[in-house]
mmCIF file of the N, C-alpha and C atoms, coordinates in Angstrom:
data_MODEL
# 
_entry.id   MODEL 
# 
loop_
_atom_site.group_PDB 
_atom_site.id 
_atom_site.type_symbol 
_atom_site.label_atom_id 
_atom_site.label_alt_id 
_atom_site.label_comp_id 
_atom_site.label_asym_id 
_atom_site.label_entity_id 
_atom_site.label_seq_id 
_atom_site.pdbx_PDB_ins_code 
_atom_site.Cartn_x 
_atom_site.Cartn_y 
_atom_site.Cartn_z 
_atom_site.occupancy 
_atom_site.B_iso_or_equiv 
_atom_site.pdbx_formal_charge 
_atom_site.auth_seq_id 
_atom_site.auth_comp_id 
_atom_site.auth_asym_id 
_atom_site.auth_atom_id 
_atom_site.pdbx_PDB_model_num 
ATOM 1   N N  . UNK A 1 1  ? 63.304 25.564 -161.259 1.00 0.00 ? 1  UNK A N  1 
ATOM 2   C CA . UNK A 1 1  ? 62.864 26.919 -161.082 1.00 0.00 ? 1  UNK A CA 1 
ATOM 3   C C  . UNK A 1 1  ? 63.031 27.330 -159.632 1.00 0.00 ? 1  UNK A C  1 
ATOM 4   N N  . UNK A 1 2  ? 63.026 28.931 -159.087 1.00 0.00 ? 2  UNK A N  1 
ATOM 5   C CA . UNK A 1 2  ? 63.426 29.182 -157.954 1.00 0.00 ? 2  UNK A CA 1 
ATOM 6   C C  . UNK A 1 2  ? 61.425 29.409 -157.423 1.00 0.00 ? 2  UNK A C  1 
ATOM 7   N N  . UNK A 1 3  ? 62.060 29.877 -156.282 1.00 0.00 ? 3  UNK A N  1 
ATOM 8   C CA . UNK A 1 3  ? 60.636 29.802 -155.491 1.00 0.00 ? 3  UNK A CA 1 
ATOM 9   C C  . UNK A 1 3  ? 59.585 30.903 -156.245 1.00 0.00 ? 3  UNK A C  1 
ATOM 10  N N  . UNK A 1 4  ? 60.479 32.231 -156.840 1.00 0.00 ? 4  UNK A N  1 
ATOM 11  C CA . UNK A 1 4  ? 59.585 32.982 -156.942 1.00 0.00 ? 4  UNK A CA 1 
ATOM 12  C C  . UNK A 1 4  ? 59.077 32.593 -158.649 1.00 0.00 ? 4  UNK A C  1 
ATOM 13  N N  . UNK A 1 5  ? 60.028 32.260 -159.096 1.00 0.00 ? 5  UNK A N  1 
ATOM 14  C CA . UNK A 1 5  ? 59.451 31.684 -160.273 1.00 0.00 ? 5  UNK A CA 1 
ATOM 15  C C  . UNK A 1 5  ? 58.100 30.837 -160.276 1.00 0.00 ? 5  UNK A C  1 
ATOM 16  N N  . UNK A 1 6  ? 58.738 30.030 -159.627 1.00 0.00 ? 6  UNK A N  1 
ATOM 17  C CA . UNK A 1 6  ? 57.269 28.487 -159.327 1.00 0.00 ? 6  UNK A CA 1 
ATOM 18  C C  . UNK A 1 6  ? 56.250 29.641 -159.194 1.00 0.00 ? 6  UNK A C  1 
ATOM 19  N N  . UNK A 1 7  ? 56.089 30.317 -157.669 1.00 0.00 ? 7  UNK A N  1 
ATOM 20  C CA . UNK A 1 7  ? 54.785 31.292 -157.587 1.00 0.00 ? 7  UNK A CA 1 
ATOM 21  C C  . UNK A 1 7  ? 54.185 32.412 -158.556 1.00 0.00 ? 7  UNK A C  1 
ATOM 22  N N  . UNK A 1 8  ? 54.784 32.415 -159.425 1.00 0.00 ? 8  UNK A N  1 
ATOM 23  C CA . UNK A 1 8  ? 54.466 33.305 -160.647 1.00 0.00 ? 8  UNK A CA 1 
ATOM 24  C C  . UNK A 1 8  ? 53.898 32.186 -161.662 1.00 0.00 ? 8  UNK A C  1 
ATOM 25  N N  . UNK A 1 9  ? 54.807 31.346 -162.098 1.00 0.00 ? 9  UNK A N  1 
ATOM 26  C CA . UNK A 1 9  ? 54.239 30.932 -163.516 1.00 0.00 ? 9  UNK A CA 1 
ATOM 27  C C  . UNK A 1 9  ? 52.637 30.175 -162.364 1.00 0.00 ? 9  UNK A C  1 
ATOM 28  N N  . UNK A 1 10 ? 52.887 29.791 -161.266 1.00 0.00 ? 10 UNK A N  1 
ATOM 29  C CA . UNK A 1 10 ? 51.601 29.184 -160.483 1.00 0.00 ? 10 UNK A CA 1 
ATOM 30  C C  . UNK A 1 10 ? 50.001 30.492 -160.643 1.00 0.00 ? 10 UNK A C  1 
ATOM 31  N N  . UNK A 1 11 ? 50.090 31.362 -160.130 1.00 0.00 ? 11 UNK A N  1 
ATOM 32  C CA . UNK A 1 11 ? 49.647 32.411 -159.933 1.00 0.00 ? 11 UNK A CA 1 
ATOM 33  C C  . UNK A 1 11 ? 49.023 32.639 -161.856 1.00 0.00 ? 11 UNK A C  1 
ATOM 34  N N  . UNK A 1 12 ? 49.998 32.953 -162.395 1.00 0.00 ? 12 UNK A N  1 
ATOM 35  C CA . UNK A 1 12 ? 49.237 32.883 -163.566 1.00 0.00 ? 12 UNK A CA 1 
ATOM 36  C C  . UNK A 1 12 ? 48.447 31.799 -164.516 1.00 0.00 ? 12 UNK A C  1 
ATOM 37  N N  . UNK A 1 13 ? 49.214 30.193 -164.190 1.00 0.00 ? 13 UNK A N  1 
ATOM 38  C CA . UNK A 1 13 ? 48.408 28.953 -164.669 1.00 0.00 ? 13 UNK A CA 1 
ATOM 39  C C  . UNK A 1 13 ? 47.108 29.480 -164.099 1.00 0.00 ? 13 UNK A C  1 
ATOM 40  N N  . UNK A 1 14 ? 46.864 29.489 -162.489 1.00 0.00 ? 14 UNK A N  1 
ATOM 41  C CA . UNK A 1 14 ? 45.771 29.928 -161.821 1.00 0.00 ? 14 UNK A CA 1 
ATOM 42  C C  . UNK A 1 14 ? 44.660 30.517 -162.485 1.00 0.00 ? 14 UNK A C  1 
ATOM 43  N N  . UNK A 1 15 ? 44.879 31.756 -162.972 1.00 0.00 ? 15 UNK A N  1 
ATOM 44  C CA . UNK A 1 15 ? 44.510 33.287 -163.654 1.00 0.00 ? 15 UNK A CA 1 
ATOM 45  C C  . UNK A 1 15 ? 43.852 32.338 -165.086 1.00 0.00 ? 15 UNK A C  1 
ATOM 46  N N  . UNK A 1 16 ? 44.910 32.321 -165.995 1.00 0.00 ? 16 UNK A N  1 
ATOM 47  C CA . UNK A 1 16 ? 44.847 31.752 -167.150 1.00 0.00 ? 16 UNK A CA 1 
ATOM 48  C C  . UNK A 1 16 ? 43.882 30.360 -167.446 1.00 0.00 ? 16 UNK A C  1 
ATOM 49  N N  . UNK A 1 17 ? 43.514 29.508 -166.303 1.00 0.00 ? 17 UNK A N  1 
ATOM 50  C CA . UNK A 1 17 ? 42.882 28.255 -166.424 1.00 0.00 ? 17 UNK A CA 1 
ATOM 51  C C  . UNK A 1 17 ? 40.973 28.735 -165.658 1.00 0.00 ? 17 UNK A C  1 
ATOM 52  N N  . UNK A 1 18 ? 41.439 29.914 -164.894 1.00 0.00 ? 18 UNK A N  1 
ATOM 53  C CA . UNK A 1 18 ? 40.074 30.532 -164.378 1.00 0.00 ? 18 UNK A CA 1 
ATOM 54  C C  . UNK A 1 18 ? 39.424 31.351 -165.221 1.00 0.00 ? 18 UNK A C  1 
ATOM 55  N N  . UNK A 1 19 ? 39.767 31.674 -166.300 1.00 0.00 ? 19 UNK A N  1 
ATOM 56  C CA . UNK A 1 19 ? 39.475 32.640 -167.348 1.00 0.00 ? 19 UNK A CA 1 
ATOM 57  C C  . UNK A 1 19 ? 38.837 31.559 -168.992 1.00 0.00 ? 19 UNK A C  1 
ATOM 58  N N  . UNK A 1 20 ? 39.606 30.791 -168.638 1.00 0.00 ? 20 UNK A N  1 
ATOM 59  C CA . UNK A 1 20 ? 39.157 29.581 -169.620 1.00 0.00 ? 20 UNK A CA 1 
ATOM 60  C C  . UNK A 1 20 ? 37.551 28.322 -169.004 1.00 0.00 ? 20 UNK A C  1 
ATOM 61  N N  . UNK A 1 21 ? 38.109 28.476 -167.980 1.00 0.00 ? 21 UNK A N  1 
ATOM 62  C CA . UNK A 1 21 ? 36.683 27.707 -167.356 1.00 0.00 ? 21 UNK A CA 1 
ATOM 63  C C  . UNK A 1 21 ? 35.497 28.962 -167.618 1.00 0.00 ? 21 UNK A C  1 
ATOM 64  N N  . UNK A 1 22 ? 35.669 30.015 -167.222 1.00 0.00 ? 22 UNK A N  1 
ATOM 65  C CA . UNK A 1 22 ? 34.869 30.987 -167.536 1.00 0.00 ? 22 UNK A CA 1 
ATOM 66  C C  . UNK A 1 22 ? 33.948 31.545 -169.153 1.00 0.00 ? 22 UNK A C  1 
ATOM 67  N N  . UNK A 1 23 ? 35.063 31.174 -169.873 1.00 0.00 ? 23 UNK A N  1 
ATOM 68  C CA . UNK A 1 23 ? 35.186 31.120 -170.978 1.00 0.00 ? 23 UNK A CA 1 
ATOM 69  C C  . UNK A 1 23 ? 33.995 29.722 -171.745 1.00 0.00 ? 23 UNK A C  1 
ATOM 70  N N  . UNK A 1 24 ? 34.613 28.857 -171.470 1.00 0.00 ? 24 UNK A N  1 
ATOM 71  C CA . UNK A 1 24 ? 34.272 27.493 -172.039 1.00 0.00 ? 24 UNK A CA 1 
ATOM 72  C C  . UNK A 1 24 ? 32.298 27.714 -171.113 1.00 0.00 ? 24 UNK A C  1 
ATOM 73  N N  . UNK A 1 25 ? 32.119 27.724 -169.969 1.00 0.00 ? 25 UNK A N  1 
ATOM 74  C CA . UNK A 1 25 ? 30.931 27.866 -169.078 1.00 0.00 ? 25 UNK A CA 1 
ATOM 75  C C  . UNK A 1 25 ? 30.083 28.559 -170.455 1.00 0.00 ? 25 UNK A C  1 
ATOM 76  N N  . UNK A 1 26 ? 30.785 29.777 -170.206 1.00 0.00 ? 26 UNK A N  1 
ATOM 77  C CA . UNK A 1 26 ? 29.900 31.245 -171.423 1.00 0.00 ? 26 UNK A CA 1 
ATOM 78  C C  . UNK A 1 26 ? 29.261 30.740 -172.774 1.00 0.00 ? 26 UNK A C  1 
ATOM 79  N N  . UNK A 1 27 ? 30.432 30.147 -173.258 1.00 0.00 ? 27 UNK A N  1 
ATOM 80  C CA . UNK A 1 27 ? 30.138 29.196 -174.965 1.00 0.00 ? 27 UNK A CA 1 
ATOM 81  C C  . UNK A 1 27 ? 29.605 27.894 -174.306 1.00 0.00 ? 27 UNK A C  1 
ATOM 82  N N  . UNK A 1 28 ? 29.544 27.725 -173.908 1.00 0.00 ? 28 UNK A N  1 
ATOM 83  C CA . UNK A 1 28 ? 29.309 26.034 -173.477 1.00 0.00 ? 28 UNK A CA 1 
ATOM 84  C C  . UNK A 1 28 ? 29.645 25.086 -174.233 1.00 0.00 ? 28 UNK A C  1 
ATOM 85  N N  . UNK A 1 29 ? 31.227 25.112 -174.132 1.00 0.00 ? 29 UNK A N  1 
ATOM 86  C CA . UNK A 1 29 ? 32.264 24.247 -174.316 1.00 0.00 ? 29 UNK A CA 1 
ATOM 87  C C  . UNK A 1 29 ? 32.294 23.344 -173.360 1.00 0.00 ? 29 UNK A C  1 
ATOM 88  N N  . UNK A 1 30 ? 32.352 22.536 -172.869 1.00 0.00 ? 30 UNK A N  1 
ATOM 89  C CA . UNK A 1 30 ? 32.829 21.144 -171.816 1.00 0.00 ? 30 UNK A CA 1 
ATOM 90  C C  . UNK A 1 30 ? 34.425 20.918 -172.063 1.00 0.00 ? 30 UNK A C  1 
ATOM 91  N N  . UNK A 1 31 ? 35.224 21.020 -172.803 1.00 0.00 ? 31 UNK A N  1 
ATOM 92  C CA . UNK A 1 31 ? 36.301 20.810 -173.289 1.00 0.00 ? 31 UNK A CA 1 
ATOM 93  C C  . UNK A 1 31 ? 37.121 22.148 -172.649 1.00 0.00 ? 31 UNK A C  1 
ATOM 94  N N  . UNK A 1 32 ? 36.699 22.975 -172.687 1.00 0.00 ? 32 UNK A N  1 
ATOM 95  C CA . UNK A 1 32 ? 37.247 24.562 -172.691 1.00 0.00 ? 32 UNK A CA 1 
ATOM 96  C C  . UNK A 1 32 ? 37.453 24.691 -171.040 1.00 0.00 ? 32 UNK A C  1 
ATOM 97  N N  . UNK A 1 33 ? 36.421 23.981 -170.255 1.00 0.00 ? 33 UNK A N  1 
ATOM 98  C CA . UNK A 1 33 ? 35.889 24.070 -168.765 1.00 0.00 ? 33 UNK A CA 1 
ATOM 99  C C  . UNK A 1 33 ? 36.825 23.207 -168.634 1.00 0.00 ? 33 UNK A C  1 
ATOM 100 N N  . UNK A 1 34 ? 36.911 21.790 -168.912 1.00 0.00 ? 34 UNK A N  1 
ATOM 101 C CA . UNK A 1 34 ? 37.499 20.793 -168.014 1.00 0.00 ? 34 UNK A CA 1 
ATOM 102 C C  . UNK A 1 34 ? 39.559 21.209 -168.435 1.00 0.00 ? 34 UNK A C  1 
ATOM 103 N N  . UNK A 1 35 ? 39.885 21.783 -169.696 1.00 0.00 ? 35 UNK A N  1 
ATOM 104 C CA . UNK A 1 35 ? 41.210 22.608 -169.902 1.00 0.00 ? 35 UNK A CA 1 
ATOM 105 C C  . UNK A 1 35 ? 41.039 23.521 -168.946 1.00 0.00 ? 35 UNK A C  1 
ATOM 106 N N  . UNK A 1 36 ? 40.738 24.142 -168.794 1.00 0.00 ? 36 UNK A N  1 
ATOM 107 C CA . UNK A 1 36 ? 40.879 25.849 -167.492 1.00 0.00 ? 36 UNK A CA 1 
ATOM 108 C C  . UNK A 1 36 ? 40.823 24.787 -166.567 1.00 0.00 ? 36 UNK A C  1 
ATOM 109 N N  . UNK A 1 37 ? 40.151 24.095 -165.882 1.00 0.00 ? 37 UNK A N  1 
ATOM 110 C CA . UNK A 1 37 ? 39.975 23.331 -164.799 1.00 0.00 ? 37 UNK A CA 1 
ATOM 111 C C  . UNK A 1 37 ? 41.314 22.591 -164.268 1.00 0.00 ? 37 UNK A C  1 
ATOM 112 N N  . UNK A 1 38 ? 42.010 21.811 -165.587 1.00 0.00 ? 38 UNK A N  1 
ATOM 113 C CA . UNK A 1 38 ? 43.478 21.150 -165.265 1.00 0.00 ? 38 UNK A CA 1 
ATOM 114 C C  . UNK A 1 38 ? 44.028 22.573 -164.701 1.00 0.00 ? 38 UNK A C  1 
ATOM 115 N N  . UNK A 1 39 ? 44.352 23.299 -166.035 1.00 0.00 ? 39 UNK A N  1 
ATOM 116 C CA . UNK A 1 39 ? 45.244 24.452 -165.960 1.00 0.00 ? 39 UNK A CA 1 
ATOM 117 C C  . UNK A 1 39 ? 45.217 25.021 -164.546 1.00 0.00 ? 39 UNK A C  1 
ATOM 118 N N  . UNK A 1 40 ? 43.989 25.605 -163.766 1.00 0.00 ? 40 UNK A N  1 
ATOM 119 C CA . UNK A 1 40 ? 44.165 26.083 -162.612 1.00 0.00 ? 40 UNK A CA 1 
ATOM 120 C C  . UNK A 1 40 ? 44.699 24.841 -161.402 1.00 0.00 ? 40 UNK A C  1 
ATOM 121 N N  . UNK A 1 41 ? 44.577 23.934 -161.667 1.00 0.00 ? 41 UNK A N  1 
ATOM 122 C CA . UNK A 1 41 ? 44.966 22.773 -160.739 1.00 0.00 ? 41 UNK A CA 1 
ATOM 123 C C  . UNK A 1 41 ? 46.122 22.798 -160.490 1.00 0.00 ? 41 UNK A C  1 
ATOM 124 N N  . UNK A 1 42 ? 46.449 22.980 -162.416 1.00 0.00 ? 42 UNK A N  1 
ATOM 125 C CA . UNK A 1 42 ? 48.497 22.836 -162.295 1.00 0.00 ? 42 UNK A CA 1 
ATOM 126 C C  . UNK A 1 42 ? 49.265 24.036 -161.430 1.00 0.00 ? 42 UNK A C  1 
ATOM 127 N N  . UNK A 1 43 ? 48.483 25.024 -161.889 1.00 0.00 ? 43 UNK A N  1 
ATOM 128 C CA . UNK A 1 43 ? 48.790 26.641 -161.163 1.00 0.00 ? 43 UNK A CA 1 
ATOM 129 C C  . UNK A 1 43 ? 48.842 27.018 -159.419 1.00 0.00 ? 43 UNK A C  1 
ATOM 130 N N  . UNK A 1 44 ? 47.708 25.811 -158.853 1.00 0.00 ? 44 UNK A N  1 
ATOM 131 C CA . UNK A 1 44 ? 47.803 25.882 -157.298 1.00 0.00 ? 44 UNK A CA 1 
ATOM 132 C C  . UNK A 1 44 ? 48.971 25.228 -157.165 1.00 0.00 ? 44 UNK A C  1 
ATOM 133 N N  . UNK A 1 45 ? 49.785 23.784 -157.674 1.00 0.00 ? 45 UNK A N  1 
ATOM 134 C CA . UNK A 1 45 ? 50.027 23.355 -157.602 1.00 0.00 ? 45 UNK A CA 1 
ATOM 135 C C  . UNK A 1 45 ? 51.321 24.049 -157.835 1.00 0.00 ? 45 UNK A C  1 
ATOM 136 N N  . UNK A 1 46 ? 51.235 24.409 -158.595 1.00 0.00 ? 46 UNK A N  1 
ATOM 137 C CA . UNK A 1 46 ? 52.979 25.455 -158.472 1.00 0.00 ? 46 UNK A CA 1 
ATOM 138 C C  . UNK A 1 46 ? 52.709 26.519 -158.038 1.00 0.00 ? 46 UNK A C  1 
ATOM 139 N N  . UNK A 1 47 ? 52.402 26.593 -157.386 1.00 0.00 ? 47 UNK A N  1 
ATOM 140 C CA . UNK A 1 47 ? 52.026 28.059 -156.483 1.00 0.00 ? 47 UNK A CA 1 
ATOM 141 C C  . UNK A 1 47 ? 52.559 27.213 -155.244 1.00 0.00 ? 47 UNK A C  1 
ATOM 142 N N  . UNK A 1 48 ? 51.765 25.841 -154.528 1.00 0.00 ? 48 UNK A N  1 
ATOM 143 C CA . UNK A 1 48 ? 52.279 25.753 -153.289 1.00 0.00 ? 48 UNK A CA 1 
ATOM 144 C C  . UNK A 1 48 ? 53.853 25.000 -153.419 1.00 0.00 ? 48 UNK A C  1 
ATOM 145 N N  . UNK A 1 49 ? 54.344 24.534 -154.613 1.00 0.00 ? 49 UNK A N  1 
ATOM 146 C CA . UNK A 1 49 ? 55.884 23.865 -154.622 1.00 0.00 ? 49 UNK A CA 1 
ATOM 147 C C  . UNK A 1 49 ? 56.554 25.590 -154.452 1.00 0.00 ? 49 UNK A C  1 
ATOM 148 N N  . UNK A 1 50 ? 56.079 26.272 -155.298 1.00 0.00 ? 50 UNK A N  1 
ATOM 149 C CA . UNK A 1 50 ? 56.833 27.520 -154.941 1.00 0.00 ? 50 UNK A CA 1 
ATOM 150 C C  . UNK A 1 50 ? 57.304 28.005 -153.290 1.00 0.00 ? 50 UNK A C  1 
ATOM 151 N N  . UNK A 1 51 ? 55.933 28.366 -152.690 1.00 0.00 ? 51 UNK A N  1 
ATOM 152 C CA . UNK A 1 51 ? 55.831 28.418 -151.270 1.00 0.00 ? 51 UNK A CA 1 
ATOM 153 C C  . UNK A 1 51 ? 56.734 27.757 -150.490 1.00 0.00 ? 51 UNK A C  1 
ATOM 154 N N  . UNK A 1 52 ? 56.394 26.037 -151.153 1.00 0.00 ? 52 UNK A N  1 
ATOM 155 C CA . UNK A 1 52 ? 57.307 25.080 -149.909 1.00 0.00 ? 52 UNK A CA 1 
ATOM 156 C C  . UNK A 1 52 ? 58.678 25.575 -150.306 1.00 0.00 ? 52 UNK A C  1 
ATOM 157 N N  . UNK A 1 53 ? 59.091 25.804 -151.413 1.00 0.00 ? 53 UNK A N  1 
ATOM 158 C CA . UNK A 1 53 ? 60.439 26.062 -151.630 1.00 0.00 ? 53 UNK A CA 1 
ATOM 159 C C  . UNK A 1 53 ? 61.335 27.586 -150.743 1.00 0.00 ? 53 UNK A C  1 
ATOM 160 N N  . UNK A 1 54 ? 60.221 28.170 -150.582 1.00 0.00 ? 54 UNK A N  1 
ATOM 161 C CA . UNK A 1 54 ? 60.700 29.693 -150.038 1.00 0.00 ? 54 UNK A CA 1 
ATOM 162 C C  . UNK A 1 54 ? 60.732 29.603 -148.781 1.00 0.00 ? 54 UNK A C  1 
ATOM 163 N N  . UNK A 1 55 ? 59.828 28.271 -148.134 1.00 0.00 ? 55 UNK A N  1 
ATOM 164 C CA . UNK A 1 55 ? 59.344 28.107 -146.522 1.00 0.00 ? 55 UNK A CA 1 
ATOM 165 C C  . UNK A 1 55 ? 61.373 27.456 -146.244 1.00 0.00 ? 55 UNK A C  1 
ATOM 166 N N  . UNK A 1 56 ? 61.120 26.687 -147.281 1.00 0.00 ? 56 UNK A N  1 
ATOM 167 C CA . UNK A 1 56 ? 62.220 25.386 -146.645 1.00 0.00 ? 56 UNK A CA 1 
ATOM 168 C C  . UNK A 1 56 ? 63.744 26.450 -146.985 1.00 0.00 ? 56 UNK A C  1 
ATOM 169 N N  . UNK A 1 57 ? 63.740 27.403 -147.761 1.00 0.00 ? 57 UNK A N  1 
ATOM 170 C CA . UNK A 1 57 ? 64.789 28.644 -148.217 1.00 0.00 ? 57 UNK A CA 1 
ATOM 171 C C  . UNK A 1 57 ? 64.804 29.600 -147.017 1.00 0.00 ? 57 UNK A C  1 
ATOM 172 N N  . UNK A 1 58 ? 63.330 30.118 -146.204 1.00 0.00 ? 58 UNK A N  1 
ATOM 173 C CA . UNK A 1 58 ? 63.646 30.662 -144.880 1.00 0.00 ? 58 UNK A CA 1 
ATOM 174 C C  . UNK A 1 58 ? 64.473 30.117 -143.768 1.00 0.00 ? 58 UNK A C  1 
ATOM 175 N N  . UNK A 1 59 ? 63.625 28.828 -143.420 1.00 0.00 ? 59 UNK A N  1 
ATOM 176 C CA . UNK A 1 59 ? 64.394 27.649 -142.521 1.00 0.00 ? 59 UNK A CA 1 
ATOM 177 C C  . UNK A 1 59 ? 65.873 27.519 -142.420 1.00 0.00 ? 59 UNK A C  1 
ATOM 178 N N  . UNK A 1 60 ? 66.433 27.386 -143.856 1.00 0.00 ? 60 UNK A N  1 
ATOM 179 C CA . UNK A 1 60 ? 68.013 26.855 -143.820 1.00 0.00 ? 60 UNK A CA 1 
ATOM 180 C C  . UNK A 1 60 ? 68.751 28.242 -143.882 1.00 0.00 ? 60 UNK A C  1 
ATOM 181 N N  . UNK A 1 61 ? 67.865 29.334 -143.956 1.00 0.00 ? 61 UNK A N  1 
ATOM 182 C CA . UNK A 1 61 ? 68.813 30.624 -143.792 1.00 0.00 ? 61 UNK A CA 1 
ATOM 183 C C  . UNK A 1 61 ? 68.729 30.894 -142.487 1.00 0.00 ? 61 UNK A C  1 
ATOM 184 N N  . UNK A 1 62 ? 67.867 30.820 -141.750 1.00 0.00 ? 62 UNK A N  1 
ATOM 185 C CA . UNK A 1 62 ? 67.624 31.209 -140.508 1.00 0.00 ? 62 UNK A CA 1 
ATOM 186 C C  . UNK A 1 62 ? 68.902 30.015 -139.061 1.00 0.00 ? 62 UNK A C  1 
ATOM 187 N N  . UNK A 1 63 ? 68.475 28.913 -139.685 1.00 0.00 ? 63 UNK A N  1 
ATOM 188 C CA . UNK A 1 63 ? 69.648 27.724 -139.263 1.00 0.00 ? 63 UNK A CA 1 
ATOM 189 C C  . UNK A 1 63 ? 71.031 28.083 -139.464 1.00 0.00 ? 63 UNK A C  1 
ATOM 190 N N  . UNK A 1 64 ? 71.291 28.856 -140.256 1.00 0.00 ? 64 UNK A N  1 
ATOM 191 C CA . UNK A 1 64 ? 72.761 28.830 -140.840 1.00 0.00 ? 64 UNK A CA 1 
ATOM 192 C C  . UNK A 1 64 ? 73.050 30.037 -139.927 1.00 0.00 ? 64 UNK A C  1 
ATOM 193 N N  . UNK A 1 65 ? 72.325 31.124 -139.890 1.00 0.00 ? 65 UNK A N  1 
ATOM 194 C CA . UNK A 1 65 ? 72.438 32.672 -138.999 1.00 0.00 ? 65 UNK A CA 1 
ATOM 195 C C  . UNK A 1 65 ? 72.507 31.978 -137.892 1.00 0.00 ? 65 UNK A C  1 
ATOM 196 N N  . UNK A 1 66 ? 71.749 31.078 -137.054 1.00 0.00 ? 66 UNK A N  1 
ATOM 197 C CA . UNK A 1 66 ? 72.195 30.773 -135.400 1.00 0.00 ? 66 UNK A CA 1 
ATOM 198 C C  . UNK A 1 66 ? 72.989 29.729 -135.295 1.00 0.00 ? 66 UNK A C  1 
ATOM 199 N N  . UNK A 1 67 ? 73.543 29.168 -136.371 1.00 0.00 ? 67 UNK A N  1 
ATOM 200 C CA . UNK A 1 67 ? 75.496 28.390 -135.930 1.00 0.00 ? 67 UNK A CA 1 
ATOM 201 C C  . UNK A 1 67 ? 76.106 29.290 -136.589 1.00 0.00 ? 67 UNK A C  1 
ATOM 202 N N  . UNK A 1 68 ? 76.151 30.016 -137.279 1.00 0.00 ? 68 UNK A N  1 
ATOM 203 C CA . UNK A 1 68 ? 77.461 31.270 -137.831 1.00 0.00 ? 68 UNK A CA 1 
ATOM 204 C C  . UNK A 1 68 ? 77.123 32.350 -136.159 1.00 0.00 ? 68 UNK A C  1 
ATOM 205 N N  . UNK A 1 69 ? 76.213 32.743 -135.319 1.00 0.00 ? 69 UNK A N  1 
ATOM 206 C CA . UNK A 1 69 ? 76.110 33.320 -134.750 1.00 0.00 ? 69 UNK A CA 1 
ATOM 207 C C  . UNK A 1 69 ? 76.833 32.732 -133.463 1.00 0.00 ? 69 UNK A C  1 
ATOM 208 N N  . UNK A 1 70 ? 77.005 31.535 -132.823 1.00 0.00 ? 70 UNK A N  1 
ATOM 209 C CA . UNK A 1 70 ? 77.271 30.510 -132.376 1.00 0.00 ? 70 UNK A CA 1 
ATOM 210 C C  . UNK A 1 70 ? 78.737 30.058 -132.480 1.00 0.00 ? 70 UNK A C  1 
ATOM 211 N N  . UNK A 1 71 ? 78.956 30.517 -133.993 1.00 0.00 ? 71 UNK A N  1 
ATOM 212 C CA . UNK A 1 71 ? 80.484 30.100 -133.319 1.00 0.00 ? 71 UNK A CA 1 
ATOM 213 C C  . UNK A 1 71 ? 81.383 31.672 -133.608 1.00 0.00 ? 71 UNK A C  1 
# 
């Protein structure tokens, strides 16, 4: 997946696993809480591979502009 992808499907695991902990809390599910709980974990978690991917996508564009500028 590209960077902005990762930060989207991340952003919504996020959303989607915070709404279920919320959820499961309300009914008092334990099962429902500790699912939303992974789910938002997985969601930071592709939220920051997203990030690193766009950080390390600035870097090598910015590198490439000052040796194309350079020669």
């Amino acid at each position: 997946m590209g960077s902005t992808s990762d930060k989207a499907a991340g952003i919504a695991n996020q959303a989607i696993g915070n709404a279920k902990q919320g959820l499961g809390k309300a009914v008092g599910n334990d099962r429902l809480r500790a699912e939303g709980a992974a789910q938002e974990a997985k969601g930071k978690v592709e939220k920051a591979v997203g990030d690193a991917k766009s950080t390390i996508k600035d870097a090598t564009n910015k590198a490439a502009a000052a040796i194309n500028k350079n020669l």
